[in-house]
C-alpha positions in Angstrom: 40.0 -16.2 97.6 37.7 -14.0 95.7 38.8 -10.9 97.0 39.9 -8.1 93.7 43.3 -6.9 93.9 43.6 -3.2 93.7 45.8 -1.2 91.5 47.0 2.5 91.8 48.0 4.6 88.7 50.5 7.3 89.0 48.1 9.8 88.6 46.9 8.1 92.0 43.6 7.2 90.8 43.0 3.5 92.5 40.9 0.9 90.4 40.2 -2.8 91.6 41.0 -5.7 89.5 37.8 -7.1 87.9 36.1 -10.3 89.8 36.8 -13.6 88.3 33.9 -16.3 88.3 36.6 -18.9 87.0 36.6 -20.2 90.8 33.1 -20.2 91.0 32.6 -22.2 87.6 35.0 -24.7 88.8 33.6 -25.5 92.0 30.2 -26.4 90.6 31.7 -28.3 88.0 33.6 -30.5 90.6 30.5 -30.9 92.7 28.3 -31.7 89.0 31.1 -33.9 88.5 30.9 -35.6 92.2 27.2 -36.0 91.8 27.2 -37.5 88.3 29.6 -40.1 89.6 27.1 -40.7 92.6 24.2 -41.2 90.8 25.3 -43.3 88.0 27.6 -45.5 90.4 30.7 -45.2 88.5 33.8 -47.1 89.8 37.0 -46.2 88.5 37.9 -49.6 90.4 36.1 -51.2 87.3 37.4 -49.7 84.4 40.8 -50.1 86.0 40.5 -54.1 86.5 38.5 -54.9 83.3 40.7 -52.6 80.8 42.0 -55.5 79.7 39.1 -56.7 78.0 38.8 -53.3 76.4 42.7 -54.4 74.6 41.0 -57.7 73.8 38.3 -56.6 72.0 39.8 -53.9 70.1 42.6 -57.0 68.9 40.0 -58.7 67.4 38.2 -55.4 66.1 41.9 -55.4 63.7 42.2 -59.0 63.1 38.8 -59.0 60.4 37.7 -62.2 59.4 37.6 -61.9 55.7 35.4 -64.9 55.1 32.7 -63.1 56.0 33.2 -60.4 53.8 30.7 -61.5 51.1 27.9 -61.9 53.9 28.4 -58.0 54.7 27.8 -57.0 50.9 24.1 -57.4 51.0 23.0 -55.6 54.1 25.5 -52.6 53.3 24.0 -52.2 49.6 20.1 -52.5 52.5 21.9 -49.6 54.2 22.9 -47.3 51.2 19.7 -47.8 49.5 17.9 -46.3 52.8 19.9 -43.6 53.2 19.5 -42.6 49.6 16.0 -43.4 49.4 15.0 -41.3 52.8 17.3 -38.6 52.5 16.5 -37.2 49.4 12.8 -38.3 49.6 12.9 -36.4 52.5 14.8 -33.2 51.2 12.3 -33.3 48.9 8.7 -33.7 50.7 10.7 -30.9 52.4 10.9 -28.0 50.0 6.9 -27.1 49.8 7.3 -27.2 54.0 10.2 -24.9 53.9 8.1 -22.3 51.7 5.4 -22.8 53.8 7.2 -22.1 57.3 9.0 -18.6 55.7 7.4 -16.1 57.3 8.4 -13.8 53.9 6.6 -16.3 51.5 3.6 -16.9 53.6 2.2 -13.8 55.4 0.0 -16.0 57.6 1.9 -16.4 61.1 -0.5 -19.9 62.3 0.9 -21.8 59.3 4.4 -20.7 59.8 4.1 -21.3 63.1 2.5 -25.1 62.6 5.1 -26.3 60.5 8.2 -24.7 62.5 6.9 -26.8 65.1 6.4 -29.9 63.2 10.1 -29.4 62.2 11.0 -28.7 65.7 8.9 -32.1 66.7 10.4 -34.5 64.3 13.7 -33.1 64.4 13.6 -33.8 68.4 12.8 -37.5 68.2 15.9 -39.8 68.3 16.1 -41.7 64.8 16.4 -45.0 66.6 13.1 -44.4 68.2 11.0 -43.5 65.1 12.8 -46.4 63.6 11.4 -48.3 66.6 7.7 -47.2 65.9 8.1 -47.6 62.5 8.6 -51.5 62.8 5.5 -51.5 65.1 3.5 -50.1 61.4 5.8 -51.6 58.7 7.3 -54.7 60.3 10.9 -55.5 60.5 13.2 -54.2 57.6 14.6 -51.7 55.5 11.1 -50.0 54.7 11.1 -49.0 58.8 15.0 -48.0 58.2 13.7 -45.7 55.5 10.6 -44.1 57.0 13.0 -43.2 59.9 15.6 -41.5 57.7 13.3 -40.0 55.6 11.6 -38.5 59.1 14.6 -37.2 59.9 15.7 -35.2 56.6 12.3 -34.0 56.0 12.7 -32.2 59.1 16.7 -31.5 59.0 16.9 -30.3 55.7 13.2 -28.4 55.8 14.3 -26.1 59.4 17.5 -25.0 57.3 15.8 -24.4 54.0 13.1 -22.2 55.7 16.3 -20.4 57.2 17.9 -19.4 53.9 14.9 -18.9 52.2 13.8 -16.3 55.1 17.3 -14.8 54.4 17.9 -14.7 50.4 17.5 -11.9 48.3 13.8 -12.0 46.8 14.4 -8.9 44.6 13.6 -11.0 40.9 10.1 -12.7 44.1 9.3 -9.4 44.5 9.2 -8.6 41.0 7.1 -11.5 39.7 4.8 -10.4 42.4 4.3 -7.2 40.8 3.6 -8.6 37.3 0.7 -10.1 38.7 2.3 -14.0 39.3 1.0 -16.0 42.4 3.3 -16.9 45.2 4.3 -20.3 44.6 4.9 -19.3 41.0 7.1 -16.6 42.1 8.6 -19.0 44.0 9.3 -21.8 41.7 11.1 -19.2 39.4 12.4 -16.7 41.8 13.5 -17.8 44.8 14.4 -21.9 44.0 17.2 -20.1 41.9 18.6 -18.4 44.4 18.9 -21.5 47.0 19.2 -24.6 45.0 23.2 -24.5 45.5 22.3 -24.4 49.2 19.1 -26.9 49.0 21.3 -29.3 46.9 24.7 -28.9 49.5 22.8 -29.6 52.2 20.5 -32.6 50.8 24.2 -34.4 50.1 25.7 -33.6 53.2 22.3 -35.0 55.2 22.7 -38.3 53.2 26.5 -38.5 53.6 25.5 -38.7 57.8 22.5 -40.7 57.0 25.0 -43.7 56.4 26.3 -43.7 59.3 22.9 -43.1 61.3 21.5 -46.0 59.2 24.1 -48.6 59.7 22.5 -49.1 63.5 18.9 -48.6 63.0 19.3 -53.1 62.5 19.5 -52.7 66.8 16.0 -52.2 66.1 14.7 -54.4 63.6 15.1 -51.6 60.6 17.6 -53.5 58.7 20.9 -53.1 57.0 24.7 -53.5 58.9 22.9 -52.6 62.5 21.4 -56.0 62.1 24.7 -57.5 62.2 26.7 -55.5 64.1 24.1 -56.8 67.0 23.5 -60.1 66.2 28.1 -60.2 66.0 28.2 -58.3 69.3 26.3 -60.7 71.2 27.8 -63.7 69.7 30.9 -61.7 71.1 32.8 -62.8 67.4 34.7 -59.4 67.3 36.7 -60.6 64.0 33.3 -60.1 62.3 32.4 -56.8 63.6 36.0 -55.7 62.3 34.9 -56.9 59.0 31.8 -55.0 58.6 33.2 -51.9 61.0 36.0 -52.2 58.2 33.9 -52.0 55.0 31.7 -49.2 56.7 34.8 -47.0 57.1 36.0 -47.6 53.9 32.1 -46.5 52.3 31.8 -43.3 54.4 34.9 -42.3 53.0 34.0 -42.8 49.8 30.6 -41.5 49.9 31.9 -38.2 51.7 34.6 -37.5 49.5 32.2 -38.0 46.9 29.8 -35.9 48.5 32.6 -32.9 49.4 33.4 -33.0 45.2 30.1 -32.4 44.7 29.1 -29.7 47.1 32.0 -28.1 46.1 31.2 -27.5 42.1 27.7 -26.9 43.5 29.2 -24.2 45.4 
C-alpha cells in the first residue's frame, strides 16, 4: 500500500516516486470520525426517522405570521441600539490599548505584553458567556447585551489595530519625535493618519457581525430578538420565528450593504 513506485530515466539513473501521507491522513480521519460518532452517540437511525419534522419546521419557518410583525419592532430597534452602542464604544476604549500593546510605540515589553494578553483573554471568552455574567452585575436586559458586545470589540478591534499600527509607516512618528514631541502626541498626529481608513473599516465591519451576535444574547437574559427567538422556540410557534428570522435577514442586509458603501469610500 505505501510502498514508492520507482522510475528509471533513459540515462538509467533510477529515482523513487515520493511517499504519499494521503493514506495515512485518511485513516485517522475515519477512525476521528468513528470515535466522534461513539462518544457523542449519534444515530443516523434518528435523523433518518425524525427528518420529517426537520420539513415541518422549516414550513412554518416560510409561512411568517405577519400579525406579529409589530411586536418584533421593538426588540430589533433593543438589538441595533447594542450593537451600535458596544461596538463602537468598544472600538473606541480600544485605540489607547492598541497604542499601548505596539511594541514600536511603547518600548516597554511588560506593558505590551499585559495588554496582548488582555486582548488575547477577552477575545477567548464566548460572547454569550460574558453576556451571561454580565446579567449576574447588571440584571436582565439590553445594558448586559451591551457590556458583552462592547467586551468583545474592545478586544477584536484593539488585537488588529495593534497589528497595523506595529506595521504602518511611522516616518512623519519618527519625525515629531525628533522635534522634541512626546509619544502620544506623535501619535495623535502621526500615526492616527496613517490607520484611520483601517481603524474606521474595521469598527463597521465589527458592528455589521455584532447584529447578528446580538440578536441571541436574549437566550440569556441580555435582551433584544434572542429573547424571542427563545421564548417562540419553546412555545414551538415556528410562524413567529419566521417573522422575526424574516426581519433579521432583511436588516443584516441592509446594514451590511450599508456598511460595504462605506468601507469602500473609506478605502
Amino acid at each position: 500500500m505505501f510502498k514508492r513506485k520507482e522510475y528509471q530515466l533513459a540515462s538509467g539513473k533510477v529515482f523513487k516516486e515520493k511517499r504519499s501521507w494521503t493514506p495515512v491522513i485518511v485513516l485517522v480521519l475515519a477512525i476521528a470520525l468513528y470515535v466522534a460518532l461513539q462518544v457523542t452517540e449519534f444515530d443516523f437511525g434518528d435523523v433518518i426517522k425524525r427528518g420529517h419534522q426537520l420539513t415541518t419546521i422549516v414550513a412554518q419557518l416560510f409561512q411568517p405570521d405577519w400579525s406579529y410583525l409589530s411586536d418584533v419592532i421593538q426588540p430589533l430597534m433593543d438589538t441595533i441600539k447594542m450593537s451600535l452602542f458596544g461596538s463602537f464604544a468598544g472600538a473606541a476604549v480600544a485605540l489607547p490599548f492598541a497604542f499601548l500593546a505596539s511594541s514600536n510605540m511603547v518600548h516597554f515589553a511588560p506593558v505590551n505584553w499585559l495588554v496582548k494578553v488582555l486582548f488575547t483573554i477577552i477575545r477567548t471568552i464566548p460572547t454569550l458567556v460574558s453576556a451571561l455574567i454580565a446579567t449576574y452585575l447588571f440584571g436582565l436586559g439590553t445594558l448586559a447585551g451591551t457590556v458583552a458586545i462592547f467586551l468583545f470589540s474592545f478586544s477584536y478591534v484593539g488585537k488588529l489595530l495593534y497589528e497595523e499600527i506595529e506595521t504602518t509607516n511611522l516616518g512623519a512618528f519618527e519625525a515629531m519625535i525628533a522635534m522634541g514631541y512626546t509619544r502620544p502626541f506623535a501619535f495623535l498626529k502621526g500615526v492616527i493618519p496613517n490607520i484611520m481608513p483601517f481603524y474606521l473599516s474595521t469598527a463597521l465591519f465589527n458592528f455589521e457581525g455584532n447584529v447578528r451576535y446580538a440578536s441571541i444574547l436574549g437566550y440569556v437574559g441580555a435582551g433584544g430578538l434572542g429573547l424571542l427567538i427563545n421564548e417562540n422556540i419553546g412555545w414551538r410557534d415556528y410562524e413567529k420565528v419566521g417573522t422575526i428570522l424574516f426581519v433579521l435577514l432583511i436588516t443584516v442586509f441592509i446594514i451590511e450593504n450599508l456598511s460595504r458603501y462605506i468601507r469602500r469610500k473609506i478605502s
